[in-house]
Each structure stands twice: as C-alpha cells, then as structure tokens.
N, C-alpha and C positions, 0 to 999 in steps of 0.2 A: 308931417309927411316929407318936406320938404328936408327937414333937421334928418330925415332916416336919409335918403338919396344922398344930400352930402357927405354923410358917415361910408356910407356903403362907396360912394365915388371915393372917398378919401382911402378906407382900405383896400379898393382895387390900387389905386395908386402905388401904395406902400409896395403891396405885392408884387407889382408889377415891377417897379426900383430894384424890388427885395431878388428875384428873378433874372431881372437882366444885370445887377451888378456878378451875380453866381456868374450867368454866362461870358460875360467880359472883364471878371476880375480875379484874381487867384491870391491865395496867402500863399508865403511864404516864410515858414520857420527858419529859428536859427543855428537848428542839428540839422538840416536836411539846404540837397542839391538839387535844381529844378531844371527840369530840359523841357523845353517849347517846340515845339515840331509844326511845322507847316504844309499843310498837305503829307506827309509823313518824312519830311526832309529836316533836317536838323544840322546847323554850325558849328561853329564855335561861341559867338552871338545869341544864337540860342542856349546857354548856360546860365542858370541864374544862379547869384548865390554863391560862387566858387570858393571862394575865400571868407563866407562866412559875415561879409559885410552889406548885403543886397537883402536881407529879410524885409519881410515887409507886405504891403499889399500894391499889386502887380496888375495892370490890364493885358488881353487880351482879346484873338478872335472866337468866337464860340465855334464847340465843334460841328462839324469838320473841317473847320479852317484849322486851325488849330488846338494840339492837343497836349497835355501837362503832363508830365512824367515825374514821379518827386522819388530821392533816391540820399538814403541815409550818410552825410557824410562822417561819420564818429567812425573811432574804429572798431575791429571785432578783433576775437579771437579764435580761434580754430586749432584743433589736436586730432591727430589720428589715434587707429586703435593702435596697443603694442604687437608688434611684428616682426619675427627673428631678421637679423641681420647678421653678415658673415666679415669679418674683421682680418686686416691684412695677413696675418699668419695662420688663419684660419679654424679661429678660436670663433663658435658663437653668444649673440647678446641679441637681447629683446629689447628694443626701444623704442620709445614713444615722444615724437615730437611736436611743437606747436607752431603757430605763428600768429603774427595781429597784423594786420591790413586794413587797406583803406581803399576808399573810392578815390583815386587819382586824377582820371579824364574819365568824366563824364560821359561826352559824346560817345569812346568805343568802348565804355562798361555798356551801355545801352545797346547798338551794335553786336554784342557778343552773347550778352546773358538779359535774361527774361526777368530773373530777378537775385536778391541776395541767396535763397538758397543754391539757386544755380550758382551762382560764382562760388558758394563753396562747394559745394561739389567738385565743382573744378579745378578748385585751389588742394581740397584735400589726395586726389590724384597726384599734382605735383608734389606736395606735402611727401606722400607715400615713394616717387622717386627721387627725390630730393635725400632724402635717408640712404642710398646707395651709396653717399661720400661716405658713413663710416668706414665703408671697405679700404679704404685709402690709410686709415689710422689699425695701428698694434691695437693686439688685447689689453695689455698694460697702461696703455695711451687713454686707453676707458676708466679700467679701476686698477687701482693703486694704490697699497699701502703707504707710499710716499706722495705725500700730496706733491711734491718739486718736480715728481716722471708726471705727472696727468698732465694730458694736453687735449683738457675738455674745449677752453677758450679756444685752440687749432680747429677742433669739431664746430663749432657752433660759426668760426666765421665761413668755414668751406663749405656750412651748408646752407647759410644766410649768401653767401654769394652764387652758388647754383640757384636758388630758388629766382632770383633776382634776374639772371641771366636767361632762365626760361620763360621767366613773366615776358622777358623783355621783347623778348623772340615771338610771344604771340600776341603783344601786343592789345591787351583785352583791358585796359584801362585802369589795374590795379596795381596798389604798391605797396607791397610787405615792409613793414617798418622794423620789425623783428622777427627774429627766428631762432627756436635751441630745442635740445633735447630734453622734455620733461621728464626722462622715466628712464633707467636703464637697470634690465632683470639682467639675472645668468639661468641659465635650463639649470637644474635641479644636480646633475651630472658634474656639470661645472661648476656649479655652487659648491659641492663638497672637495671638489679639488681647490677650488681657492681658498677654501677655508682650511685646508690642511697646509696649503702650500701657505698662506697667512699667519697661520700656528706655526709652522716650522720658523717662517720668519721672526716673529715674534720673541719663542725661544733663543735664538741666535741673538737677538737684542739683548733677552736678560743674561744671557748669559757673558757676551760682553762688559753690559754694568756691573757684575758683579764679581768681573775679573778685575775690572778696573778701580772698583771700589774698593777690594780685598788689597790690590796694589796698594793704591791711596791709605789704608789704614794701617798698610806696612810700615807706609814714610813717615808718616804722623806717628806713629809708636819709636819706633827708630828715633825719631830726631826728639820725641817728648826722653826717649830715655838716656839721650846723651846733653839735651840740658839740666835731665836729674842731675848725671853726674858730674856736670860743672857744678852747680848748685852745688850739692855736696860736698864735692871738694873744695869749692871757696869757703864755705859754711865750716871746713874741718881745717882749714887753713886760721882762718877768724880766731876760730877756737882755741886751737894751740899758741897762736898769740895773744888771746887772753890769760890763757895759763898760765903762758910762761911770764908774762906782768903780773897776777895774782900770784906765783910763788916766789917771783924775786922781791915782791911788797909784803910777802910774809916771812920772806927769809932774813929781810931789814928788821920786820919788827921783830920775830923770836929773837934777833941778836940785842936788840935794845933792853928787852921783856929779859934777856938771862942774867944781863949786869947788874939785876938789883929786882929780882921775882917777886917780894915780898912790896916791893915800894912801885910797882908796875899794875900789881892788883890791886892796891890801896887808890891810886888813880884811877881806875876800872870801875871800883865802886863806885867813887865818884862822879864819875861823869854818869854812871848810870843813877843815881841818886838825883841827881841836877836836869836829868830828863825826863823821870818821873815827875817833878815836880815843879814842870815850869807854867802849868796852870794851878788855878786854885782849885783845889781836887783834896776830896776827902777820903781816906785810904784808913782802914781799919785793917791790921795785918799784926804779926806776931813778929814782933821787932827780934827776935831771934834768926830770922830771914833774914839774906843776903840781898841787896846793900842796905838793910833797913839798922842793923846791927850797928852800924856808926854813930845812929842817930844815940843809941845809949851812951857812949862815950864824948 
C-alpha cells in the first residue's frame, strides 16, 4: 500500500515537472524565429533566434503573461499567374514573374501579417505591380533573334529594384532576395508575326552566307587555278630542259655510234651480255638470239 502511494506520488510529480516545464519553457528550432510578447507587447529583445544561433530550449512566463509566436525563417518562393503586359512601343507580352523572400524583421512581419499566407498575398500584389517596369523596355528588348539586342538582365534588375523600393516603403518586415521573369508568351497574333518577321530574318542570313561563300569559292578557284598554271609552266620549263640535255647526250652518242656502227654494236652486245650475267643464273635460250650469238664465237 504504501509502495502504490509512493508510485502514485512519484507520477503526480513527474506530471506535474512534465506540465509546468510546457508552461515556463519553449523549444526553439533551428529553421524558425521566435517572438515573445508580454502582455501583447513586443521589442526587439523579444526576438529569439535571429540569426539562427539561439535554438535551443527557452524559459518563460506562462500565458497570459506571456505568449510565443514562432515564424519560419528559410526562404520561399512565390510566382504570379501569366498576365498581358504592354511594352514600350506598344507591342504586347504575357509574363509571369517570381520572387524568394524572407522573414527579415521579425517584430513588424508580426505587426503586419497574421501569417505566411498573408504575406503572400501581399507580396503577390506587389509581385503583380512590380511587372509594370516592362513597359519601360522595347519589344525587341524582350525577344530577339540576336541574343547581344536582349536586355533581359535590364528587365530583371528594374524589377528586383521596384520591388525592394515598395517593400521598403511599407515597411512590413520582408526582404526579397531575388526577383525575374519566369515566363514570357506572345498573343497568338504576334506570335505569327514574329515568326515571319524571324523567317524573313533568317533568310536574309542564308542568303548572305551564301553570297559570301559563293565569293570565297571564287578566290579559292581562282587562285588554285593560277597556281595550276605556275605548276605547269615550271613543270614545262623542267621538261624542255630535260630534252634539250637528252638530245645533245644523244646527239654526242649517234656521232660516236656513226664512226664505226659495226664496232659500236659489238660493244652493245657486250655490255648487254655482262649484265645478263653478273649473277649466277641459269638461262636456257637459243644462242641464235642477240647478244647470246657471241657466245658461239
């Protein structure tokens, strides 16, 4: 009886620990921002967590002295729907923009909005007039055949600096880290014009190249045909100078060869006999053939 009483005293106890540490102690994660409010009033003091270095577990007063607000500090992202926009010359485009933010100050995110859906809501508002700077950029400045005309990077910082300038103005404790256009259509109408005026461009390209290449293959023919005919005529030069030493070396020997015809071929033989047979080589032949015919004499 006694062993049940002090079990039963022992988990009153626990519970009781287990109870009052809930009412006087708080966790605090280390994705999230904590605001402590005293009687409903709140500092700077009252922030825990700011920086990401204060996690942990936390006392407090229980409420209603005090009350815990915990508020995600990671950031989000956010995109509106696609929505015509009119372009300095007055060309239309459908674009669709985003942004990622963050919880900044604490204290007047709290002050302003009830919770994260509300601030975007809010955000996607400004989101939506924020998108009015394209009107400050050309058509061209949009989409372009030439990537060197787009002056998308122009777009994305004049609209990352309005957004910034409007958060700043109201003050609501948020700060957009980024911002750009995700998405840009053309209405149906203007889609076939760009695409013609694209084609026409295009054509005007090839047909350039292959002015230019037709040129190019003029020079290269040209200039292969006038090194033919160096070529050639060195080549016919060579030649004629060969000739003309092959027939002054044949015109020495016919005059040697006519002083004595019969004793000019007799050496002929000879030497062609002497070169048949300067290996040992076996020749079965009708010694009545020339120069074998000596061999009988």
């Amino acid at each position: 009886m006694l062993t049940h009483r002090i079990m039963k005293f022992t988990i009153g106890i626990v519970l009781s620990s287990f109870f009052l540490g809930m009412l006087f102690t708080y966790q605090v994660n280390f994705d999230e921002v904590v605001l402590v409010t005293t009687f409903g009033r709140a500092t700077e003091q009252s922030v825990i967590n700011r920086n990401g270095d204060q996690a942990g577990l936390h006392l407090k007063w229980p409420w209603p002295i005090q009350t815990v607000y915990r508020m995600d500090r990671r950031y989000f992202v956010i995109e509106d729907r696609l929505e015509q926009q009119e372009t300095r010359d007055r060309q239309v485009v459908i674009a669709k923009a985003f942004a990622v933010w963050r919880i900044d100050d604490p204290l007047r995110f709290h002050r302003m909005f009830r919770s994260n859906l509300e601030a975007e809501d809010f955000l996607k508002e400004r989101l939506r007039a924020t998108k009015a700077e394209i009107s400050r950029f050309s058509f061209d400045d949009l989409t372009n055949a030439d990537p060197q005309k787009l002056r998308l990077d122009d777009v994305q910082q004049a609209l990352f600096a309005r957004m910034r300038s409007d958060l700043d103005g109201h003050a609501c404790g948020i700060e957009v880290v980024d911002m750009d256009i995700s998405r840009i259509l053309l209405p149906e109408r203007i889609t076939r014009s760009v695409f013609s005026r694209m084609k026409q461009t295009r054509q005007r390209f090839a047909q350039n190249a292959r002015s230019e290449g037709k040129a190019i293959a003029q020079g290269i023919t040209a200039e292969t045909n006038s090194d033919k005919q160096r070529i050639l005529a060195f080549a016919d030069r060579v030649a004629q100078n060969i000739r003309a030493q092959g027939d002054a070396a044949a015109a020495q020997y016919y005059a040697e060869y006519n002083k004595d015809p019969e004793f000019a071929l007799f050496l002929r033989k000879l030497e062609a006999l002497e070169k048949s047979l300067e290996t040992n080589t076996t020749f079965v032949l009708d010694t009545d053939s020339e120069p074998f015919e000596l061999l009988k004499k």
